[in-house]
Structures are given as structure tokens and as C-alpha cells.
PQR file of N, CA, C, O and H, with PARSE charges and radii, in Angstrom:
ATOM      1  N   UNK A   1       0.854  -1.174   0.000 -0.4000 1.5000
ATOM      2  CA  UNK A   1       0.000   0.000   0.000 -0.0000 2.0000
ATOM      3  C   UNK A   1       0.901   1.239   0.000  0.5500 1.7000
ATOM      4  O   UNK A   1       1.766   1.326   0.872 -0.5500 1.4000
ATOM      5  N   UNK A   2       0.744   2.306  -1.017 -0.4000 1.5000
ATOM      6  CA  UNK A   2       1.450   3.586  -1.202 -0.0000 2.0000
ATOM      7  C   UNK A   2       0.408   4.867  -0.718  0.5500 1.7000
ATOM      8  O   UNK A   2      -0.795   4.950  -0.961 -0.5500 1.4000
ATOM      9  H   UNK A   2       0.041   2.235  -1.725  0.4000 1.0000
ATOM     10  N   UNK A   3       0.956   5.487  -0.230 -0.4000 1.5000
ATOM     11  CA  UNK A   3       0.014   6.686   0.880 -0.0000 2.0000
ATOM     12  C   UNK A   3       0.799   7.670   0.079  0.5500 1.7000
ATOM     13  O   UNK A   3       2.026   7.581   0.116 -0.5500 1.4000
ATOM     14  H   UNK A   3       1.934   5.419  -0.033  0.4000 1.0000
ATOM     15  N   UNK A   4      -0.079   9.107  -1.037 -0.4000 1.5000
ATOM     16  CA  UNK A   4       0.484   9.707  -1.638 -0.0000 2.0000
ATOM     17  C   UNK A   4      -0.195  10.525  -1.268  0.5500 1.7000
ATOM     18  O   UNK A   4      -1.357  10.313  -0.921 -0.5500 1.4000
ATOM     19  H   UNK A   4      -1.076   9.180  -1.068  0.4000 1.0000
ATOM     20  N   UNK A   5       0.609  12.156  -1.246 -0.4000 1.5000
ATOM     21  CA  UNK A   5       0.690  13.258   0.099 -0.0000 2.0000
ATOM     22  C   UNK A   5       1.018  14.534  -0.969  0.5500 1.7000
ATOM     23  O   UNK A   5       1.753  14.426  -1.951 -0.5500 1.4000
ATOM     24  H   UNK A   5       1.553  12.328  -1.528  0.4000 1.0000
ATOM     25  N   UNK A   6       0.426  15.562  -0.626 -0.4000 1.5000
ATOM     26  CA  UNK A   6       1.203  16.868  -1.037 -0.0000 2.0000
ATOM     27  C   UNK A   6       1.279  18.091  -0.162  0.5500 1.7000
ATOM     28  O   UNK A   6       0.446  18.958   0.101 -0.5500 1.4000
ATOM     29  H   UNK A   6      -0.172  15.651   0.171  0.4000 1.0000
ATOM     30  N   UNK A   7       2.400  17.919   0.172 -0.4000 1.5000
ATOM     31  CA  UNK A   7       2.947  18.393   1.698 -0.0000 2.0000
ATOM     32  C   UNK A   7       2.317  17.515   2.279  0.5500 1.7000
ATOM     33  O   UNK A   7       2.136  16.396   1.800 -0.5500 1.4000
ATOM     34  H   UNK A   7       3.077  17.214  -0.042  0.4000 1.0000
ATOM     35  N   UNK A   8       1.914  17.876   3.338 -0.4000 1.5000
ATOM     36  CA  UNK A   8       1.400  16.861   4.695 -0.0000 2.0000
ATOM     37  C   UNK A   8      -0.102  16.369   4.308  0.5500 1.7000
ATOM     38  O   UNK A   8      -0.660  15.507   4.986 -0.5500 1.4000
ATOM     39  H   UNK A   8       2.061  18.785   3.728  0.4000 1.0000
ATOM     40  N   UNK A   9      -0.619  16.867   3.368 -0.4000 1.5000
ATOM     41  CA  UNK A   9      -1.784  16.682   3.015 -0.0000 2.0000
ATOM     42  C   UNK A   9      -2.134  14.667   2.407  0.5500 1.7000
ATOM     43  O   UNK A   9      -1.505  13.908   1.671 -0.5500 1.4000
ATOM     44  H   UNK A   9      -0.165  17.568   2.817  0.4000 1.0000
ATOM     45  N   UNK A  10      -2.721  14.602   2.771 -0.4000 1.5000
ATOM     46  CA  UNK A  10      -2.496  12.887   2.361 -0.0000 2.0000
ATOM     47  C   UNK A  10      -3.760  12.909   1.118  0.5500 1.7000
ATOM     48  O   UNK A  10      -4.885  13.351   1.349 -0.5500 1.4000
ATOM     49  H   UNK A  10      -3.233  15.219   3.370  0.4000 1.0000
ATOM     50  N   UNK A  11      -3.447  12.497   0.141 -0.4000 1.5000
ATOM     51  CA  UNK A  11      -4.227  13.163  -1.154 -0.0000 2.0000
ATOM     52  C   UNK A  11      -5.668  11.117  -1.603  0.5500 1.7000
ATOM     53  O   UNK A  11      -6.865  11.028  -1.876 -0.5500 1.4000
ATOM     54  H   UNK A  11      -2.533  12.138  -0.047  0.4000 1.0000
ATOM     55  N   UNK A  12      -4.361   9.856  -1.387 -0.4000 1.5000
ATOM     56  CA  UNK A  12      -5.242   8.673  -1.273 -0.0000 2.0000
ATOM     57  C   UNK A  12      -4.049   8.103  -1.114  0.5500 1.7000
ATOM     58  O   UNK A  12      -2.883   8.499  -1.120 -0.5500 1.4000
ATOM     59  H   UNK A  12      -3.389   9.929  -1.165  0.4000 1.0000
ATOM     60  N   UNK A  13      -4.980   6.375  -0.869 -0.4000 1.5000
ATOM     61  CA  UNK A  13      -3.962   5.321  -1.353 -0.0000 2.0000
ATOM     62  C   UNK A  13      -3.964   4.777  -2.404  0.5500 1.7000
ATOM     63  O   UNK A  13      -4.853   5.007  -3.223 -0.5500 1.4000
ATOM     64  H   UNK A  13      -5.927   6.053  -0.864  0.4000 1.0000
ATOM     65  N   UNK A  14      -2.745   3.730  -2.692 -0.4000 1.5000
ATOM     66  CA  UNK A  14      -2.849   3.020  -4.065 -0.0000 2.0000
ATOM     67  C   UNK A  14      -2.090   2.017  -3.589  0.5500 1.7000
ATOM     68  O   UNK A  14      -1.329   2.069  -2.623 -0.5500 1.4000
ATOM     69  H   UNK A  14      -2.023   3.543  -2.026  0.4000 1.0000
ATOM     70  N   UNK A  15      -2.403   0.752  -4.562 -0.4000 1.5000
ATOM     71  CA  UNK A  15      -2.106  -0.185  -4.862 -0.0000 2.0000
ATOM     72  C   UNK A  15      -0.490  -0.381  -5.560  0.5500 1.7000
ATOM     73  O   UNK A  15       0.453  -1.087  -5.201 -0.5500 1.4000
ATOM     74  H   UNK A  15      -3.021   0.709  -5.347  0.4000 1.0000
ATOM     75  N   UNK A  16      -0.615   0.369  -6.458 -0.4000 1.5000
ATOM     76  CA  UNK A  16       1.178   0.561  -6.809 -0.0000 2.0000
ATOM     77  C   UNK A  16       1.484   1.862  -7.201  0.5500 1.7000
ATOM     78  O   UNK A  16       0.690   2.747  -7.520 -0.5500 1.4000
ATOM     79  H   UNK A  16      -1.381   0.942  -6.750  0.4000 1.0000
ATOM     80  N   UNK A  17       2.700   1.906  -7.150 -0.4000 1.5000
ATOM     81  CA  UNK A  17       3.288   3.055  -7.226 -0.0000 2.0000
ATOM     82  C   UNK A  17       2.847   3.741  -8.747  0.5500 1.7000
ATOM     83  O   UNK A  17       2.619   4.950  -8.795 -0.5500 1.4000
ATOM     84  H   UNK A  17       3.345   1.187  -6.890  0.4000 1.0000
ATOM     85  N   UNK A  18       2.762   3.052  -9.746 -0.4000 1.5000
ATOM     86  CA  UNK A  18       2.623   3.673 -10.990 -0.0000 2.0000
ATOM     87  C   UNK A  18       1.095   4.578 -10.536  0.5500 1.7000
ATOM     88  O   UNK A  18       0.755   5.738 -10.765 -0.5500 1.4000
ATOM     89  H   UNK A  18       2.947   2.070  -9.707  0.4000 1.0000
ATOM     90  N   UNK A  19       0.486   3.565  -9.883 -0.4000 1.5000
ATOM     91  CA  UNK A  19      -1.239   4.415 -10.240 -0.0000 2.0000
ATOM     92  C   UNK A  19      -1.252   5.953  -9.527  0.5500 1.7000
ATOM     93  O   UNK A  19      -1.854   6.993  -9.795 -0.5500 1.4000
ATOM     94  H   UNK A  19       0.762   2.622  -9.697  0.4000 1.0000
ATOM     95  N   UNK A  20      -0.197   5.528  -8.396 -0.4000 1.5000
ATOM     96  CA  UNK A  20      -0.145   7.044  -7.628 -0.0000 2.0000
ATOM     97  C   UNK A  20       0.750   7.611  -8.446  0.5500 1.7000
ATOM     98  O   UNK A  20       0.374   8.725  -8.084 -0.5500 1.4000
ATOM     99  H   UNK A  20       0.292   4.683  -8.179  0.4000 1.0000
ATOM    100  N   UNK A  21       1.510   7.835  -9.144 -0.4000 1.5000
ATOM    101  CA  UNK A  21       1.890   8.508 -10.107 -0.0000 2.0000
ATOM    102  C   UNK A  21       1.476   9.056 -11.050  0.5500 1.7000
ATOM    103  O   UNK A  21       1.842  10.155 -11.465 -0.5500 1.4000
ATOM    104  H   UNK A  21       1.815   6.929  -9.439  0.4000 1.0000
ATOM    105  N   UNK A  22       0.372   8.105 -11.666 -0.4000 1.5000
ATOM    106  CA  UNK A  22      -0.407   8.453 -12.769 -0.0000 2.0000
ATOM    107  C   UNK A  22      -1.629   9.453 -11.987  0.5500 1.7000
ATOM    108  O   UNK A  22      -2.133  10.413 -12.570 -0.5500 1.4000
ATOM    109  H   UNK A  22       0.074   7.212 -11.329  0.4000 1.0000
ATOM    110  N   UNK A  23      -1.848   9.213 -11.154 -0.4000 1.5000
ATOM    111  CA  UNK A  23      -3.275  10.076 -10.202 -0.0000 2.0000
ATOM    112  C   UNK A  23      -2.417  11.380  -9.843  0.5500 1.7000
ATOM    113  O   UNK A  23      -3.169  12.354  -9.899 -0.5500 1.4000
ATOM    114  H   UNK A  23      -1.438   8.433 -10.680  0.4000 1.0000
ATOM    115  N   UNK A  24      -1.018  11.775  -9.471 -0.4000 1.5000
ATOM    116  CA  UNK A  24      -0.461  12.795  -9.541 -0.0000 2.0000
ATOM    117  C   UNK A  24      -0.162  13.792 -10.399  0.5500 1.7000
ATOM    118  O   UNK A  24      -0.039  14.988 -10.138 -0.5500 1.4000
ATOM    119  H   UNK A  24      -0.408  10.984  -9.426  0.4000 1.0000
ATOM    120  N   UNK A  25      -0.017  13.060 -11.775 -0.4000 1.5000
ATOM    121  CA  UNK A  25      -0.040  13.639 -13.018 -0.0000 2.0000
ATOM    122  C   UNK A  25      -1.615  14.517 -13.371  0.5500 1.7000
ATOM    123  O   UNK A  25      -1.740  15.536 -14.050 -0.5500 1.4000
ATOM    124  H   UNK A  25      -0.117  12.088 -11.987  0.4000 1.0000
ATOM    125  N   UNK A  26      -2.496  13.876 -12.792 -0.4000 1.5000
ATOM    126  CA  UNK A  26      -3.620  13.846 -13.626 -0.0000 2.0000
ATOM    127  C   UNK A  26      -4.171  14.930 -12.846  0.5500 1.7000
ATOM    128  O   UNK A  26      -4.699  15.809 -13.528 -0.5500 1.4000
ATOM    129  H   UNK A  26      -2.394  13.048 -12.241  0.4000 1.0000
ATOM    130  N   UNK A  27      -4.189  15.115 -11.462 -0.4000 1.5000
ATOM    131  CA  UNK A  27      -4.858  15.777 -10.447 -0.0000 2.0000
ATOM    132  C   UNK A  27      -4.780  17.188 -10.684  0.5500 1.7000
ATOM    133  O   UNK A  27      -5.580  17.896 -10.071 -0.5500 1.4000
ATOM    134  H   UNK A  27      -3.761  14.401 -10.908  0.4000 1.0000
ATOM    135  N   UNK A  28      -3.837  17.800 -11.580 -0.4000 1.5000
ATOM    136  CA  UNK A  28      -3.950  19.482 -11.182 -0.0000 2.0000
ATOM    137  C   UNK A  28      -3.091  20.221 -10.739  0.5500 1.7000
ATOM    138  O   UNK A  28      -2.582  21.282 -11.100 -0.5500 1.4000
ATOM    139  H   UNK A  28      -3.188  17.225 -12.077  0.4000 1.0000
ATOM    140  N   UNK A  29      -2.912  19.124  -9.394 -0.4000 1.5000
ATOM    141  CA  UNK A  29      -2.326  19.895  -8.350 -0.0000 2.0000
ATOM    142  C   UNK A  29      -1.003  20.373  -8.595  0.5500 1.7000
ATOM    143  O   UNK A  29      -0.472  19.809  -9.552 -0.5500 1.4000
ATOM    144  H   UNK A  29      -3.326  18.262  -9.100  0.4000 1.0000
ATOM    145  N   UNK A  30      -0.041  21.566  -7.810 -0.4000 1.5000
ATOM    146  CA  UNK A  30       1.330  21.467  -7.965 -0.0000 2.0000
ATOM    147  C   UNK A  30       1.961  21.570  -6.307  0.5500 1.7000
ATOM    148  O   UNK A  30       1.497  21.836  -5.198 -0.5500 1.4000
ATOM    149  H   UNK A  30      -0.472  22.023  -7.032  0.4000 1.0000
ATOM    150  N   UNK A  31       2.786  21.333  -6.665 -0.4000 1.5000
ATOM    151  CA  UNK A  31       3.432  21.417  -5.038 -0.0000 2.0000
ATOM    152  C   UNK A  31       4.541  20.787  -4.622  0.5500 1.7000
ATOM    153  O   UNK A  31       5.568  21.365  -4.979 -0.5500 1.4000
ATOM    154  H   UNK A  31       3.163  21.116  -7.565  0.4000 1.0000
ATOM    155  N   UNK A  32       4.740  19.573  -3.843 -0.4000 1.5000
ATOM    156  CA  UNK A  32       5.604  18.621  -3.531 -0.0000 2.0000
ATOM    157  C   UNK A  32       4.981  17.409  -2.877  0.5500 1.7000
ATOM    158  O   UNK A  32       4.611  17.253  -1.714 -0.5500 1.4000
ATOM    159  H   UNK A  32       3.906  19.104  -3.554  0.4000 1.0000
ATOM    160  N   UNK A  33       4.952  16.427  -4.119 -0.4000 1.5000
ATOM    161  CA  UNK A  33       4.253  15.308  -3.803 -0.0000 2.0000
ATOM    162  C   UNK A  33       4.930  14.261  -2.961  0.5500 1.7000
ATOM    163  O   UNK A  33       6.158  14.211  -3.038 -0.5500 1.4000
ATOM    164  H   UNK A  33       5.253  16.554  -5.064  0.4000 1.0000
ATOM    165  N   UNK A  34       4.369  13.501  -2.248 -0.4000 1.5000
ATOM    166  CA  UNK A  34       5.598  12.328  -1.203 -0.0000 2.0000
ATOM    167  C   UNK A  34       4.317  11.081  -1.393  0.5500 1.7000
ATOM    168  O   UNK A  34       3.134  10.955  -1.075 -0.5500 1.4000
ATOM    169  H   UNK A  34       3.371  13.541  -2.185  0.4000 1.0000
ATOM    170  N   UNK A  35       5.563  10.144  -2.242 -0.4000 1.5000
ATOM    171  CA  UNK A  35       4.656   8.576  -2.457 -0.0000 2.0000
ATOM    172  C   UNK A  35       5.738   7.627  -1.244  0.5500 1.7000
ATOM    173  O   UNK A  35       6.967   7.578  -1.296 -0.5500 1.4000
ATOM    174  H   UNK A  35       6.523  10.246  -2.500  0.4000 1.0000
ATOM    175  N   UNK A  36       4.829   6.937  -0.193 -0.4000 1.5000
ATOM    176  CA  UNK A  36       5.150   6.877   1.016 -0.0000 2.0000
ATOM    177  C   UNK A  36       4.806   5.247   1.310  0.5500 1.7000
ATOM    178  O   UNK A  36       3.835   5.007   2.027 -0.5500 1.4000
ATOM    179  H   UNK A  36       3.830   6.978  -0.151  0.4000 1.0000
ATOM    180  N   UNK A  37       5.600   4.124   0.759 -0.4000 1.5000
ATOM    181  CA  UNK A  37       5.010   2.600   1.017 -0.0000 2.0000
ATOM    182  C   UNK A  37       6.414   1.883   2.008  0.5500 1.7000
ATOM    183  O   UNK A  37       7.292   2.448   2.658 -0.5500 1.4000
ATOM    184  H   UNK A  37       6.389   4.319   0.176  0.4000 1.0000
ATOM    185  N   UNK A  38       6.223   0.892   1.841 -0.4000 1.5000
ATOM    186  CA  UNK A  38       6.984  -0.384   2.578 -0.0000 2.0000
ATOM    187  C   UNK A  38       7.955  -0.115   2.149  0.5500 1.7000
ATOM    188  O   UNK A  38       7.892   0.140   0.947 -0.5500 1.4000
ATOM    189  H   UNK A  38       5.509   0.432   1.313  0.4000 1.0000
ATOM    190  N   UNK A  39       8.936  -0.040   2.600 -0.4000 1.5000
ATOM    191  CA  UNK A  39      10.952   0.593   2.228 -0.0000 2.0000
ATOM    192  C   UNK A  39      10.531   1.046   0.621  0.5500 1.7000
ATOM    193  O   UNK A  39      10.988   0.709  -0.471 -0.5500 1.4000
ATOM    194  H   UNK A  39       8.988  -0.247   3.577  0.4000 1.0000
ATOM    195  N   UNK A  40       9.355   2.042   1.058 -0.4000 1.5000
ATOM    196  CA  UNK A  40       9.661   2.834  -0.477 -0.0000 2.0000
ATOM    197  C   UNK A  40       9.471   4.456  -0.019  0.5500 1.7000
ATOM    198  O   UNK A  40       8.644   4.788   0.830 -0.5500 1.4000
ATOM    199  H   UNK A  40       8.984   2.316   1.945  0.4000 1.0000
ATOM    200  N   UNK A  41      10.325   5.375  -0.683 -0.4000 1.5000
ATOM    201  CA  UNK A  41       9.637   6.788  -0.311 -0.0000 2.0000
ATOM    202  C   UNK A  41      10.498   7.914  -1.261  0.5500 1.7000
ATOM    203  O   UNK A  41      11.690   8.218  -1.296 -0.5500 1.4000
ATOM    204  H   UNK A  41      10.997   5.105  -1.373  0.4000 1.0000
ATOM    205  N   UNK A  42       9.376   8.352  -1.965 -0.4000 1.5000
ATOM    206  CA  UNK A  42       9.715   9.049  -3.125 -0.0000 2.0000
ATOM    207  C   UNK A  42       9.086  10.576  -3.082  0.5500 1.7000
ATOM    208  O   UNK A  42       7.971  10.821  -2.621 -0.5500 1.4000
ATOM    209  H   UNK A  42       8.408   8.105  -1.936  0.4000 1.0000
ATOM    210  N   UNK A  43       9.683  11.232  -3.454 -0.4000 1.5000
ATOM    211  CA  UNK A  43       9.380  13.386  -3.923 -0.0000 2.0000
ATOM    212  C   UNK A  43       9.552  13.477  -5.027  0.5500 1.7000
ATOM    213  O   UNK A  43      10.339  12.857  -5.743 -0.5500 1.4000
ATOM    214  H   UNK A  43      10.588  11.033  -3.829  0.4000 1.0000
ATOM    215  N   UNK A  44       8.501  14.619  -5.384 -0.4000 1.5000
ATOM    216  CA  UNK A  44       8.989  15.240  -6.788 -0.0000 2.0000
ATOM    217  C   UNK A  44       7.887  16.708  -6.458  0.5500 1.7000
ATOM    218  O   UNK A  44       6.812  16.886  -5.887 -0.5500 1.4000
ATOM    219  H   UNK A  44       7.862  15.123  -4.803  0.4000 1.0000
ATOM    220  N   UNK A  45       9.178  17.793  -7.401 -0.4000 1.5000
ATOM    221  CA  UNK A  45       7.481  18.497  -7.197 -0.0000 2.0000
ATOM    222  C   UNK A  45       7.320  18.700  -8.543  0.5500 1.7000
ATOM    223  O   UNK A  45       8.102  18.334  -9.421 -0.5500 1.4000
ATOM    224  H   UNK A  45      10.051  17.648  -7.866  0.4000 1.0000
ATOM    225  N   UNK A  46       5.906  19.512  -8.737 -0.4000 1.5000
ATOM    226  CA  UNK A  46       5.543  19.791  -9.900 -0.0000 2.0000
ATOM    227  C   UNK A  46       5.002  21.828  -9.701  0.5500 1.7000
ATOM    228  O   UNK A  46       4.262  22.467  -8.954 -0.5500 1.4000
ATOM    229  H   UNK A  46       5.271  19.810  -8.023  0.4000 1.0000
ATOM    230  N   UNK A  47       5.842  22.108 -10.770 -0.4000 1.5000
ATOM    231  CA  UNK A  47       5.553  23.588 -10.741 -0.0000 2.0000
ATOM    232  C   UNK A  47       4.139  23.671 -11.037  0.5500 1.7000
ATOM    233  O   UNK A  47       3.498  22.625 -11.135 -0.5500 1.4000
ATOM    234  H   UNK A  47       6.444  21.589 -11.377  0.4000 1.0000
ATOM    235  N   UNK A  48       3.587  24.779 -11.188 -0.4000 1.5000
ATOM    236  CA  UNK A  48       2.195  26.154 -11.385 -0.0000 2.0000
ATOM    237  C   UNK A  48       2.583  25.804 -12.652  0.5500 1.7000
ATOM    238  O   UNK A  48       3.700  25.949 -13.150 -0.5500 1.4000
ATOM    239  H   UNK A  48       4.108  25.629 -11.108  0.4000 1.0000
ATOM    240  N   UNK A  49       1.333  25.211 -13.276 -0.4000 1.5000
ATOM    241  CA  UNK A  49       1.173  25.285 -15.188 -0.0000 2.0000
ATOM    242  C   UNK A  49       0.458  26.646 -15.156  0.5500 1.7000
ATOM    243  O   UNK A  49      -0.606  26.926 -14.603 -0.5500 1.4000
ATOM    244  H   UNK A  49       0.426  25.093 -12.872  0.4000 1.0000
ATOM    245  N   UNK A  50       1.338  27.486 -15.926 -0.4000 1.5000
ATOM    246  CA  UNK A  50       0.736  28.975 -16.279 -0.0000 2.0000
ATOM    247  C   UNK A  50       0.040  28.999 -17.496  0.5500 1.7000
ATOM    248  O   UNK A  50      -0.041  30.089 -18.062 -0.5500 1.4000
ATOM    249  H   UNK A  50       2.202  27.259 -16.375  0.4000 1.0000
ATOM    250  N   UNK A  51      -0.509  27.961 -18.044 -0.4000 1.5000
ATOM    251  CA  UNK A  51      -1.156  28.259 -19.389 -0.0000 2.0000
ATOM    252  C   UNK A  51      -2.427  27.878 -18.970  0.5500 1.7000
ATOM    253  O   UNK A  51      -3.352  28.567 -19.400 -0.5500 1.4000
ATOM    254  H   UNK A  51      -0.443  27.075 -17.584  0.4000 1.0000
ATOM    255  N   UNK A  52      -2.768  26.705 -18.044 -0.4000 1.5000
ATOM    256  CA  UNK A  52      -3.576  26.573 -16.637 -0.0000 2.0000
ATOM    257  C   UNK A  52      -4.330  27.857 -16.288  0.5500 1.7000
ATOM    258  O   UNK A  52      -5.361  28.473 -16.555 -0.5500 1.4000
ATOM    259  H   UNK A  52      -2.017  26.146 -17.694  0.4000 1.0000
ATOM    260  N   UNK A  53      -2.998  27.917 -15.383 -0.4000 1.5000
ATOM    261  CA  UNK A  53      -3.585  29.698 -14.574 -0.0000 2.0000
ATOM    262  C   UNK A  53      -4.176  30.752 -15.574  0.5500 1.7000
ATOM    263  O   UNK A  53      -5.067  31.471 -15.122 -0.5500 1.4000
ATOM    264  H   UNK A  53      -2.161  27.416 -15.166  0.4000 1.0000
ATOM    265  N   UNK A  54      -3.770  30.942 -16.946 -0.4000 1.5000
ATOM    266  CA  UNK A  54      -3.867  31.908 -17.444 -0.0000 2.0000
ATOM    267  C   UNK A  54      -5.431  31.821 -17.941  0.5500 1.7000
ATOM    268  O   UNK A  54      -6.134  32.829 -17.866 -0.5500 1.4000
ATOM    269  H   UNK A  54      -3.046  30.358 -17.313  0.4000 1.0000
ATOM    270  N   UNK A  55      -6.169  30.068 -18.664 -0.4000 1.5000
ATOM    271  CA  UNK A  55      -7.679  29.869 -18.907 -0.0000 2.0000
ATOM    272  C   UNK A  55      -8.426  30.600 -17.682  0.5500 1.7000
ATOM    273  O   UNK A  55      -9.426  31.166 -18.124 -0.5500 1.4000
ATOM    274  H   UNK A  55      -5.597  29.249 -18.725  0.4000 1.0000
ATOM    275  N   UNK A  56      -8.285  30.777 -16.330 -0.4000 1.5000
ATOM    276  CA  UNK A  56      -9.376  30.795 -15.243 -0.0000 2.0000
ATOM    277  C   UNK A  56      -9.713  31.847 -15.329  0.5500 1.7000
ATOM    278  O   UNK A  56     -10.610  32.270 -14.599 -0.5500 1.4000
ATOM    279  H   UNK A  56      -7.473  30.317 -15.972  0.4000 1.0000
TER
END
């Protein structure tokens, strides 16, 4: 089980690491993501898409 977080925020779980990856990609969000399992623990962040910001 992978517990995927942005900042302290705990966003879900997953089954494997790819799906929480792929659900990170997909979500929007930017920040600093933490995928958090059994001797596994991974960061990345993802900047502000300004072409995003700029539609709203």
C-alpha cells in the first residue's frame, strides 16, 4: 500500500506506485508530492502550469 501526500496533506492510497503517479499527473495539483510505502519513499514536485492559470 502507497500513501500519496502533497505536503502533509495525504491526497489517497494506491495499490502501486505507478497508479499514484499516474493520479499525480492527472490531479492538477502542484506542489511537492511524497509517495510513502513499505521501504519505499519518493518526492517530486511539480511547478504552477501557467497556461492553466492563465484559462481561469
Amino acid at each position: 500500500m502507497y500513501r500519496l501526500y502533497i505536503g502533509f496533506r495525504l491526497l489517497d492510497e494506491f495499490e502501486s506506485i505507478r497508479e499514484a503517479k499516474q493520479f499525480a499527473g492527472k490531479s492538477g495539483l502542484s506542489g511537492v508530492f511524497n509517495l510513502i510505502g513499505d521501504n519505499y519513499r519518493d518526492a517530486w514536485y511539480v511547478p504552477i502550469n501557467k497556461t492553466s492559470q492563465n484559462k481561469k
